[in-house]
C-alpha positions as CSV (number, residue, x, y, z in Angstrom):
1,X,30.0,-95.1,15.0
2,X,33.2,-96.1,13.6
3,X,35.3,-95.2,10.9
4,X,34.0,-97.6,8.2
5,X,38.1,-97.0,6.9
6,X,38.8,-98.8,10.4
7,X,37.0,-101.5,9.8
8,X,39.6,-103.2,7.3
9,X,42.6,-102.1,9.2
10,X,45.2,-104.1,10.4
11,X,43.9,-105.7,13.8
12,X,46.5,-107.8,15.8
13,X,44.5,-108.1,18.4
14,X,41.4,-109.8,16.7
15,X,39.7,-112.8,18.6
16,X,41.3,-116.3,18.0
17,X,38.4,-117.9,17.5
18,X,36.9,-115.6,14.3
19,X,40.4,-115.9,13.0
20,X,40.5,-119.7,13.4
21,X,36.5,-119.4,11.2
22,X,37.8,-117.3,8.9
23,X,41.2,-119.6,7.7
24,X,38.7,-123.0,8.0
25,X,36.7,-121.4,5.5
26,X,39.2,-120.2,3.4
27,X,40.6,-124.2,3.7
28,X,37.0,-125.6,2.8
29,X,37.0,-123.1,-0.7
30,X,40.6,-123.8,-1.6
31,X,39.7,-127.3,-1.3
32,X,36.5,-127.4,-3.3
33,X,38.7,-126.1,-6.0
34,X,41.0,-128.3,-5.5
35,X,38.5,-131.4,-6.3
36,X,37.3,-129.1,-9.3
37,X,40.8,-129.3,-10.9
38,X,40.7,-133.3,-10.9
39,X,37.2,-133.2,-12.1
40,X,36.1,-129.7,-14.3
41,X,32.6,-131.0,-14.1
42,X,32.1,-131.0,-10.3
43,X,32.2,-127.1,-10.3
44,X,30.1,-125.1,-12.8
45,X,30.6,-121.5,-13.5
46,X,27.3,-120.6,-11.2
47,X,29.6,-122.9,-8.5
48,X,32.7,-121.1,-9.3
49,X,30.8,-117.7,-9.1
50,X,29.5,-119.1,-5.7
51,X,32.9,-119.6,-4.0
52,X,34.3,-116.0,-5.3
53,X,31.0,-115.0,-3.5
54,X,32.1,-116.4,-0.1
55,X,35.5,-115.9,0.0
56,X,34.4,-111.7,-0.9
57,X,32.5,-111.9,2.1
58,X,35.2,-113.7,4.3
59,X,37.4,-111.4,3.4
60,X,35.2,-108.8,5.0
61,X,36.2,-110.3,8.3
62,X,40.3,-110.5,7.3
63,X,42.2,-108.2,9.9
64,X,46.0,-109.4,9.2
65,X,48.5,-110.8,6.5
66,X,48.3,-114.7,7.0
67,X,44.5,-114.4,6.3
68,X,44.6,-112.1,3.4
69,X,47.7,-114.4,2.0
70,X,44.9,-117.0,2.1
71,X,42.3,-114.9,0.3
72,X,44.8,-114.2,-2.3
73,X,45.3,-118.0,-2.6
74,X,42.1,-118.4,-3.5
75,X,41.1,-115.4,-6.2
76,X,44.6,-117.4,-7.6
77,X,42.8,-120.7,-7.8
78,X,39.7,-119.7,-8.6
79,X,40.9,-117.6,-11.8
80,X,42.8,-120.4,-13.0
81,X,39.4,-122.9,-12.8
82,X,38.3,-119.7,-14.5
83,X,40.5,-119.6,-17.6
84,X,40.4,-123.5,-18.3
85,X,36.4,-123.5,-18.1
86,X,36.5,-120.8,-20.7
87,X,39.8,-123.0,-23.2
88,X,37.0,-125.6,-22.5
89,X,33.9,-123.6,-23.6
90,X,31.8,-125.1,-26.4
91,X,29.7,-122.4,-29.0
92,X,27.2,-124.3,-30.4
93,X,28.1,-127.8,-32.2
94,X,32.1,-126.7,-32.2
95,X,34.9,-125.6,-29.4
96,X,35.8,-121.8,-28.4
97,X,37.1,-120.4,-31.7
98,X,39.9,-117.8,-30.9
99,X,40.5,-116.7,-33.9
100,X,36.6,-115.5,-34.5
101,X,36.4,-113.7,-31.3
102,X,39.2,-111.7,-32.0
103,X,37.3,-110.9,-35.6
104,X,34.1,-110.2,-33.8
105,X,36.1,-108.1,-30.9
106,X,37.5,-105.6,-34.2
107,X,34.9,-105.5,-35.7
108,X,32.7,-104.2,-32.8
109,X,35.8,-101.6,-32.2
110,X,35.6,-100.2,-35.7
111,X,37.8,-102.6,-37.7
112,X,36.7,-103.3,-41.0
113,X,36.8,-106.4,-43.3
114,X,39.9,-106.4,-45.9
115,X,40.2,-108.7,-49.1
116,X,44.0,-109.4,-49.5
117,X,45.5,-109.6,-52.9
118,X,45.7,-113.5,-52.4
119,X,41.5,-113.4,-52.1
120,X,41.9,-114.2,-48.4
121,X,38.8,-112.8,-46.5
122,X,40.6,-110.8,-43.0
123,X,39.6,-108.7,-40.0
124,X,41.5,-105.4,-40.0
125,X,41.7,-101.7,-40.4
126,X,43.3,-98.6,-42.4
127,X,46.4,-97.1,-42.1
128,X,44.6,-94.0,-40.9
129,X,42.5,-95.5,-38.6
130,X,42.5,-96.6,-35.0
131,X,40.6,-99.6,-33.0
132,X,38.1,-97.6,-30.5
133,X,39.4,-99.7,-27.3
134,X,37.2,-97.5,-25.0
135,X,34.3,-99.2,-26.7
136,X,35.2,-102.5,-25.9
137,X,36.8,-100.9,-22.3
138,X,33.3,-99.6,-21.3
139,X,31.9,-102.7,-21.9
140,X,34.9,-104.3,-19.3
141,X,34.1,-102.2,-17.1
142,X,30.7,-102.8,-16.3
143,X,31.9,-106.4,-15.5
144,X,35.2,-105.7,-13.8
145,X,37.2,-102.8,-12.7
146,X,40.2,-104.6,-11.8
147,X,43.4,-102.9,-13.5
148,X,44.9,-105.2,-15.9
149,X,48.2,-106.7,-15.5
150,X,50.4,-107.6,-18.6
151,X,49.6,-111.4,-18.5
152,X,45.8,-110.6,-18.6
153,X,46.2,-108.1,-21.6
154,X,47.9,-110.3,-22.8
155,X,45.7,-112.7,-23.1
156,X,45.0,-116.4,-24.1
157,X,45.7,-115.3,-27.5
158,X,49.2,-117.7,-27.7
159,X,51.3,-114.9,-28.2
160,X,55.0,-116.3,-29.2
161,X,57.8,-114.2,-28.5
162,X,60.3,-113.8,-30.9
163,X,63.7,-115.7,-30.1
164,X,67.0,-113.9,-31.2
165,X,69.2,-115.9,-33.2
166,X,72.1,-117.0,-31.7
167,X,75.1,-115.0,-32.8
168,X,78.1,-117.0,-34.4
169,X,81.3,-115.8,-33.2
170,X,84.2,-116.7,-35.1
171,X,86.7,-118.9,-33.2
172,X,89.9,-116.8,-31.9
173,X,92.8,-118.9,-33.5
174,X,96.0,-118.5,-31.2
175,X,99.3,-118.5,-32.7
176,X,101.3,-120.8,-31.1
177,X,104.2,-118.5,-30.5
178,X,102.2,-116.4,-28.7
179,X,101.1,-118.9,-25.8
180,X,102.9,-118.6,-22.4
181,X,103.7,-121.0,-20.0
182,X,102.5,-120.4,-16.2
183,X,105.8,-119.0,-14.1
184,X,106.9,-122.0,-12.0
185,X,107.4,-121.1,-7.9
186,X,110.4,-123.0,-7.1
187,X,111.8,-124.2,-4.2
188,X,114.3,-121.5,-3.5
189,X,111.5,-118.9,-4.0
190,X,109.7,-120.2,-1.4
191,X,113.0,-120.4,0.7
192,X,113.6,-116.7,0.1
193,X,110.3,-115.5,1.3
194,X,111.0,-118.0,5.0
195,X,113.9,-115.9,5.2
196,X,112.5,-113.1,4.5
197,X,110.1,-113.7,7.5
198,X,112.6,-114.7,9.9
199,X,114.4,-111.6,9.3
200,X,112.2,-109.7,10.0
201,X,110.5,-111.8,13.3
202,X,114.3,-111.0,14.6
203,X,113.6,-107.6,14.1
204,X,110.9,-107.2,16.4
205,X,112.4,-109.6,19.1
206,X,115.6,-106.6,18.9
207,X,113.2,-103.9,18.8
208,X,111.3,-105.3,21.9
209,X,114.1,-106.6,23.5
210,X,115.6,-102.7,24.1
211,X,112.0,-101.3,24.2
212,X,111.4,-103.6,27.7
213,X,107.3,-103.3,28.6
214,X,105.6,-101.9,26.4
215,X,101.7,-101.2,25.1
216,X,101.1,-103.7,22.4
217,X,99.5,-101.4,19.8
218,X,102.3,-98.6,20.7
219,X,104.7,-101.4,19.8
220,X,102.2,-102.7,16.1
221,X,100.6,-99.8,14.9
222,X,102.6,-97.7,12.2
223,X,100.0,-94.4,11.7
224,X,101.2,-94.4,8.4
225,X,101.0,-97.4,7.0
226,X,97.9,-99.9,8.0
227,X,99.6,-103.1,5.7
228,X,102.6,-102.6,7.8
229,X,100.9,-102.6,11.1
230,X,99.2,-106.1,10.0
231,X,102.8,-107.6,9.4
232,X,103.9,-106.3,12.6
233,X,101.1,-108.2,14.8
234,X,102.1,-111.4,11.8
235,X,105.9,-111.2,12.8
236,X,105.0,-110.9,16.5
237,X,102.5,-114.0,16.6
238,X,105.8,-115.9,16.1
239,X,107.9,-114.8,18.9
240,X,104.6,-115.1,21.3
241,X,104.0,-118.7,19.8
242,X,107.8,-119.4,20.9
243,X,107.6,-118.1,24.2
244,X,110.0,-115.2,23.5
245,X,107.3,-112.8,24.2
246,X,104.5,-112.4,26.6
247,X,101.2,-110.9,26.7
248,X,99.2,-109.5,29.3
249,X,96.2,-107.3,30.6
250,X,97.0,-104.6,32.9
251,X,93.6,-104.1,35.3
252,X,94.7,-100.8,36.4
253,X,95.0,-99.1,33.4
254,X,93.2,-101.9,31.0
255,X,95.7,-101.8,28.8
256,X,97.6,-104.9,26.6
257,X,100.9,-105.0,27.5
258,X,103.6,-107.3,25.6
259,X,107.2,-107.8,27.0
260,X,110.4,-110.0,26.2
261,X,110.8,-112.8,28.3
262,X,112.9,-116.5,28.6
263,X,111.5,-119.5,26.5
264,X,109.7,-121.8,29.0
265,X,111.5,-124.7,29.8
266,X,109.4,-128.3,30.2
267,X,109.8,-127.4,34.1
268,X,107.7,-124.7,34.0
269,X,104.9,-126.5,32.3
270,X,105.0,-129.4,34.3
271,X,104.5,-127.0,37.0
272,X,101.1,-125.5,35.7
273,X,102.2,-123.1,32.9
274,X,100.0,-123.0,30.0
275,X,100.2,-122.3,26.6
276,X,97.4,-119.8,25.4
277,X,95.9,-118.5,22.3
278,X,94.3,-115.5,21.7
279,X,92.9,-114.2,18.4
280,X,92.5,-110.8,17.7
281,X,90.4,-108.8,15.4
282,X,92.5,-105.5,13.7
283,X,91.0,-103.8,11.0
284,X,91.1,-100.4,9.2
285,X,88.8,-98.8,12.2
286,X,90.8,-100.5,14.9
287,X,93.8,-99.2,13.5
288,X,92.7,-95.3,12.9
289,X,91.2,-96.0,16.5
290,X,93.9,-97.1,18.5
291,X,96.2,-94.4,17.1
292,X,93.9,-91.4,18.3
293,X,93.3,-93.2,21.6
294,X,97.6,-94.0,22.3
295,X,98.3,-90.7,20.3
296,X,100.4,-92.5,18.1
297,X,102.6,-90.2,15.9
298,X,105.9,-92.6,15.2
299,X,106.0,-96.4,14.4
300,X,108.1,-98.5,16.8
301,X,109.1,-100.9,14.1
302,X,111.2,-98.6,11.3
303,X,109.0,-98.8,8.0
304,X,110.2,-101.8,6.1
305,X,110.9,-101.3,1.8
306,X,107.4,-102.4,-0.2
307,X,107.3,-106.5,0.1
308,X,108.3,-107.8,-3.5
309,X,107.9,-111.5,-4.4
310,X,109.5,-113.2,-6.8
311,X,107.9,-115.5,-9.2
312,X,110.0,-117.5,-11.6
313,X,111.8,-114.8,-13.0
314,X,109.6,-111.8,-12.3
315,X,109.3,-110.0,-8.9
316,X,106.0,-108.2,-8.3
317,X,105.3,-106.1,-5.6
């Protein structure tokens, strides 16, 4: 006999055609609540009751999510029908009075009736004293045992939070003298940092130049300084861009080589040279990488002063 536990596990093997049964009725109840939201007298609370009733015993045969996501969709609907059938409820001759089932409800938990100074007639009780909610809880729980969630002890008992007052802040008055103007990049600042670029692009072409062949992250990396290392592979994009340099693969040891060479001329491209790009990725880990794989202990390219820029009349660093 199996476990009865197993019987409401998860099942992905369950046959199609009980799952296919078990969604169409979960359709045909979702829609009879549906109808009942257009028209609250087409569905009474024995009808309402009725649909709870089959969809419990639908869920019996549920075995994975998408049917218990339907179940769910259901209990939803139906609780909602629920709670505007009972905003609708008549007592008597009038509508559902709040206000004196909450004074019934204390008084049944102990809470006494008070006479206020103004002659005002109120439910309520002593400083001393406490409601008995496990009264009114046994009573809950011989009709649910569901654990209540804040919007359902809450309540429909219109509840209004309180708003904070928006706080006036004073209005920060600025003396004029005291305002800035934004610093103003000029033309010859911008000049200065081309020249600082070519400067240092002739650099590496020198460097390479005596260096001959040479492994490209041997010739980039600078084990001391990563920012430095990205410059260097910035600097050398140019002279590779311009043909000064070239850049290969080496099959037999699978390593990048770079190496100085003459600027094409329009001959050479007419005869089926190509230009070529080729991103590449260098972060932190590529850098710590490379230099434990090339056993790099000494940059190539000497380490260059902190970059400073100049900005109107301020140079930051």
């Amino acid at each position: 006999m199996p476990d009865a536990h197993m019987e409401d596990a998860y099942d992905p093997d369950q046959n199609e055609e009980e799952k296919r049964q078990v969604r169409k009725t979960y359709r045909d109840l979702t829609k009879r609540l549906d109808e009942g939201q257009t028209n609250m007298h087409d569905v009474t609370a024995d009808g309402l009751a009725d649909i709870i009733r089959e969809a419990d015993d639908n869920y019996a045969k549920v075995r994975a999510p998408q049917e218990a996501t339907l179940d769910s969709q259901v209990l939803l609907a139906a609780s909602k029908m629920g709670a505007q059938k009972a905003r609708a409820m008549k007592s008597g001759a009038g509508a559902f009075d709040v206000d004196e089932f909450v004074a019934k409800l204390i008084t049944y938990m102990g809470g006494k009736r008070t006479i206020g100074d103004d002659g005002d007639v109120g439910d309520g009780i002593d400083e001393d004293e406490y409601l008995d909610w496990d009264k009114i809880g046994r009573k809950a729980m011989a009709k649910s045992r569901r654990v209540p969630v804040m919007s359902f002890m809450l309540g429909p008992l219109s509840i209004e939070q309180k708003k904070r007052a928006p706080i006036k802040r004073a209005k920060l008055e600025r003396n004029e003298a005291d305002r800035k103007k934004p610093q103003e990049i000029r033309e010859e600042d911008i000049q200065r940092a081309e020249n600082e670029t070519t400067k240092n692009v002739i650099q590496l072409e020198k460097i390479l130049g005596e260096e001959g062949r040479v492994n490209l992250f041997r010739f980039v990396v600078n084990p001391q300084d990563f920012a430095q290392s990205v410059e260097n592979i910035f600097y050398l994009s140019f002279l590779i861009r311009d043909g000064k340099v070239a850049f290969e693969y080496d099959e037999d040891t699978q390593e990048p080589f770079i190496y100085a060479c003459s600027v094409p001329e329009e001959e050479d491209y007419a005869q089926g040279l190509r230009k070529q790009q080729l991103v590449l990725e260098f972060d932190v880990e590529t850098w710590r990488r490379s230099i434990e794989v090339f056993n790099i202990t000494k940059s190539m390219v000497p380490q260059r002063p902190a970059a400073k820029t100049k900005l109107g009349d301020k140079w930051y660093g």
